[in-house]
C-alpha positions in Angstrom: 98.6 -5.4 -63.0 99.0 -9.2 -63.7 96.3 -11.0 -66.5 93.7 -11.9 -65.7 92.4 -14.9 -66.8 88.9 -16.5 -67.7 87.8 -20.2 -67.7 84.4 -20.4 -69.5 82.3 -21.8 -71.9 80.3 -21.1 -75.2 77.0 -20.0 -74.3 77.6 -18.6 -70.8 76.3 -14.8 -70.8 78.3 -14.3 -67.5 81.6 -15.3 -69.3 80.9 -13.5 -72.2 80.4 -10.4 -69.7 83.6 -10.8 -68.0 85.6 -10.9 -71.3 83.9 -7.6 -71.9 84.8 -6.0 -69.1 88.4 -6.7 -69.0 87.9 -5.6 -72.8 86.5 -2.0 -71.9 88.6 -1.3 -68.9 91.8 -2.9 -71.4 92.9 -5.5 -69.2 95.6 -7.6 -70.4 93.5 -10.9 -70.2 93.2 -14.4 -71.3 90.5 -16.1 -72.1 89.9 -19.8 -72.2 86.9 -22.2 -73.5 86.9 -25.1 -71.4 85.3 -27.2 -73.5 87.7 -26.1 -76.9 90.8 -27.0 -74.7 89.0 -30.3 -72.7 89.3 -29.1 -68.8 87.2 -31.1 -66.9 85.2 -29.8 -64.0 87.4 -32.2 -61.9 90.6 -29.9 -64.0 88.9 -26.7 -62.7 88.5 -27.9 -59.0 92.1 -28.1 -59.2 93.3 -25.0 -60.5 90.8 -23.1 -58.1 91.3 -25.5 -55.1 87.9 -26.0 -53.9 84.5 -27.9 -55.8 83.6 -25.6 -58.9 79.9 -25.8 -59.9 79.8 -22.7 -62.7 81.7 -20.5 -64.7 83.8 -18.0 -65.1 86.1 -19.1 -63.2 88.5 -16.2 -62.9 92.2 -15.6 -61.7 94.0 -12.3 -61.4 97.7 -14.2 -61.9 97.5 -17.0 -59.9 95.1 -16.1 -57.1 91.7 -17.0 -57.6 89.0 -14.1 -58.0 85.8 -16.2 -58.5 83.1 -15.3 -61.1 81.9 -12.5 -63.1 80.4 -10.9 -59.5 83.5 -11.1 -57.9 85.2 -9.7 -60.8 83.2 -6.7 -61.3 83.9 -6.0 -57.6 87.7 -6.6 -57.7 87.5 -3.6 -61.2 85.8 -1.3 -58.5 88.4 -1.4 -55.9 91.2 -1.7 -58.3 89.8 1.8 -59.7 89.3 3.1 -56.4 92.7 2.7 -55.5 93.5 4.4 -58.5 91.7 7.4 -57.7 92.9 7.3 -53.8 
């Protein structure tokens, strides 16, 4: 499986949960503060390639996953294809 990678911010319970989660299920993952390392939203919009209004903003490699939601769904199907 490729890294997964989180764009998010101090204070955010959702990208504190999604660091978690790569954390329990040991995901190779990154995770980076947008404000410590100065990405704009306008840097984010970018990098995701449509208007970002919240984060996490999460990538498994280079294909965008979306937020914590999104991610919690794509752990569910990658574990169901590890039991098929």
């Amino acid at each position: 499986m490729q890294r997964i990678t989180i764009f998010g911010r101090k204070g955010c319970g959702f990208c504190t949960r999604a660091k978690q989660l790569c954390e329990m299920k040991g995901y190779d993952h990154r995770y980076i503060d947008i404000h410590e390392e100065g990405i704009t939203k306008e840097d984010l919009e970018k990098t995701v390639g449509k208007p970002v209004d919240t984060v996490p903003q999460i990538f498994h490699g280079k294909d965008h996953i979306g937020g914590y939601t999104e991610l919690a769904a794509f752990v569910d199907a990658q574990e169901a294809d590890t039991k098929a």
